[in-house]
N, C-alpha and C positions, 0 to 999 in steps of 0.2 A: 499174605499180609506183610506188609514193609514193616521194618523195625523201627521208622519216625510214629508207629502208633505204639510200640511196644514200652514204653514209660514207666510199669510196675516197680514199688518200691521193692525189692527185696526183703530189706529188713521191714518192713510193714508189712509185709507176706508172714515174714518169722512171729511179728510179736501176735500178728491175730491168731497162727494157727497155736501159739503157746500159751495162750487167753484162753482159748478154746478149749486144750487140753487142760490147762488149772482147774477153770471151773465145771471143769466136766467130771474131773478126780475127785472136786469133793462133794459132786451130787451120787456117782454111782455106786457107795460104800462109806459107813461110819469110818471115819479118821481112828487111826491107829497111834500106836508111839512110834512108829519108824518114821509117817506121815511126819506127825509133829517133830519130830527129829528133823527132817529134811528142811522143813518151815522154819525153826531158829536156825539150823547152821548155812543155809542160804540165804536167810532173811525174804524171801519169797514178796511177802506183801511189802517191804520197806522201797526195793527196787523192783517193782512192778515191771512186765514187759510190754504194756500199755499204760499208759495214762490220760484219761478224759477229762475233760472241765465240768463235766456237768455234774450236779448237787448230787445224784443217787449211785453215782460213779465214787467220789470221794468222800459220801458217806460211808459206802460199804470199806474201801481203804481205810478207812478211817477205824471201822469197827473192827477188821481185821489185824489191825496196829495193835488196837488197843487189848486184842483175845488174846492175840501170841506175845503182849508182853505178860502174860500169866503164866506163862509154861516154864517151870523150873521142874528139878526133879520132887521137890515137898506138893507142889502144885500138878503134877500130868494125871495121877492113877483120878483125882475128884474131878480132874477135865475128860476125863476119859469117860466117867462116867456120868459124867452131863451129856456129852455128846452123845452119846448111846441111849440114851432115854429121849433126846430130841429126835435123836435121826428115827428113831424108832415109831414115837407117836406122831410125826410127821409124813413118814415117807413106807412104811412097813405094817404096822399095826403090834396087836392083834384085835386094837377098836378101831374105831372108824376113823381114818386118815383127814388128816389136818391141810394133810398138800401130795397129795397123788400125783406121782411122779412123769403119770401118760397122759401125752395129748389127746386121745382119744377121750378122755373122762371130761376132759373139757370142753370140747367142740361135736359130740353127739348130746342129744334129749335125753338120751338115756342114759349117759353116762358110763359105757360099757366098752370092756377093751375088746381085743382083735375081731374090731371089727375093719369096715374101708379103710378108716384111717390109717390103723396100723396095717392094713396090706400095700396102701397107696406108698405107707414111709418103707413099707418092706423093699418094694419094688424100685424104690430110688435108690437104696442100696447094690439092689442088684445091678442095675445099670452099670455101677461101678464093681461086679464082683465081689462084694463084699455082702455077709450075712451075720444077721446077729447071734451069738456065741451061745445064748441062752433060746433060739426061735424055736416056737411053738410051748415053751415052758413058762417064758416072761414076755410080755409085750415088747414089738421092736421098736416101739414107737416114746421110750424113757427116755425124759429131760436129756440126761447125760449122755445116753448113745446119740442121741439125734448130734450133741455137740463135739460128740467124738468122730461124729462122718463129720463134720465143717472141716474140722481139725485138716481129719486125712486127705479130703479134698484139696485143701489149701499145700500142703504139703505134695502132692503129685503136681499143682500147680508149679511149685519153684522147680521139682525135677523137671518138668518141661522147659521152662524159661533158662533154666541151666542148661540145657541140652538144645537149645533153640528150637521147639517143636512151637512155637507162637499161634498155632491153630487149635491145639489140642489145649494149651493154658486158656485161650480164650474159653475155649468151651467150658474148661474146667469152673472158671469162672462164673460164668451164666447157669451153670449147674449151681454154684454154689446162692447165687443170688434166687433161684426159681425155687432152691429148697428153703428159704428164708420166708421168700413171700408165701408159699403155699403152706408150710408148717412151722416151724420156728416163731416167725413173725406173730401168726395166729392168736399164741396162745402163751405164749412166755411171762406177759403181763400178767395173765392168770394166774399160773400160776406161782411168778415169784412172787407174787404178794399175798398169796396164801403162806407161803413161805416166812416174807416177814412178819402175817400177823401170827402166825402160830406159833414162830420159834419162840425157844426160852433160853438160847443161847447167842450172843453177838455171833460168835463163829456162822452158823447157817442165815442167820442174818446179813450179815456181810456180803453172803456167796450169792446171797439172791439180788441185793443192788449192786452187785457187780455184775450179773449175769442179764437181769432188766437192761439197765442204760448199754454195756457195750452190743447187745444183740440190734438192740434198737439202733446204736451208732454204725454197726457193722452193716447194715441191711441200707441205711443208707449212704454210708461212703461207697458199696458197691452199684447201687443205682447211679451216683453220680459218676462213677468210674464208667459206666455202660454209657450213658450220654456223651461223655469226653471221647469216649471211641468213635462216638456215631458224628458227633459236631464239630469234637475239636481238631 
């Protein structure tokens, strides 16, 4: 492969896989004070490392503006503990869940985890060596892990292209868009908006129209990126 096809932005490589990891951080675990510590003293949601145009992109920005200007020390322990009663009858229980965190629940009749699905997501991981931390205890196939392989992906992406292995990015590539269409893609709309009808806090609100619109933007700047290689 000649390098007049090799065009990758770099820094659009950084900001998706840093996209990736955000909203991945605050689906896989209620927000703590260290978390929220880290969010005021980088200002995280003010200078975004993506920004999209679109209404459910800047709305979530928007709602995330507006949660972290609440975070003072009078203000964390009553945020702490909204957040933990959300994240909880949302994504955890011990009643029946508002917004289940596996694809699986979404895209079988029955609504039941490890089954295909979560072996199909298991096996995409493996491809790439990697297993999930919790297998056979929690389903591999959770919102946030599935976004924390994009993440990794994208990141062994730049070590290639930093190291000129341009066959092995590409692939990396085409993996990362095949695991979009086949699972991400699927079922993300589902369920971020279980997400924003349930929430009762802007905070998980935010995370799900940020994670809707850029998944949906991500799966197709990589599609047009795949035609550009083939036509342009």
């Amino acid at each position: 492969m000649g390098m007049e096809f090799y065009h990758l932005d770099i820094g659009l490589l950084e900001a998706r896989a840093l996209t990736y990891k955000i909203i991945s951080q605050g689906f896989i675990k209620q927000a703590n004070a260290e978390f929220m510590e880290i969010i005021c003293r980088d200002k995280l949601f003010e200078s975004f490392p993506l920004e999209l145009n679109s209404v459910g992109f800047q709305q979530g920005l928007s709602h995330m503006r507006l949660w972290c200007s609440r975070i003072n020390d009078e203000e964390i322990d009553h945020l702490l503990t909204e957040l933990k009663a959300d994240y909880n009858q949302l994504f955890v229980g011990p009643n029946s869940l508002l917004a289940p965190p596996w694809e699986s629940v979404y895209l079988t009749e029955e609504g039941l985890t490890f089954d295909r699905i979560t072996l199909d997501v298991r096996e995409f991981y493996r491809r790439h060596g990697l297993e999930f931390i919790l297998i056979n205890k929690e389903p591999d196939d959770h919102f946030a892990v599935e976004l924390e392989f994009m993440a990794e992906l994208i990141y062994r992406q730049i070590q290639c292209i930093n190291s000129k292995q341009f066959e092995e990015s590409s692939f990396l590539m085409k993996e990362q868009t095949a695991f979009l269409n086949l699972h991400l893609i699927k079922w993300t709309s589902l369920f971020t908006q279980s997400v924003i009808e349930g929430s009762q806090t802007s905070y998980y609100k935010a995370l799900a129209y940020l994670a809707q619109d850029f998944i949906g933007w991500d799966y197709e700047h990589l599609s047009k990126e795949k035609l550009e290689k083939l036509y342009g």
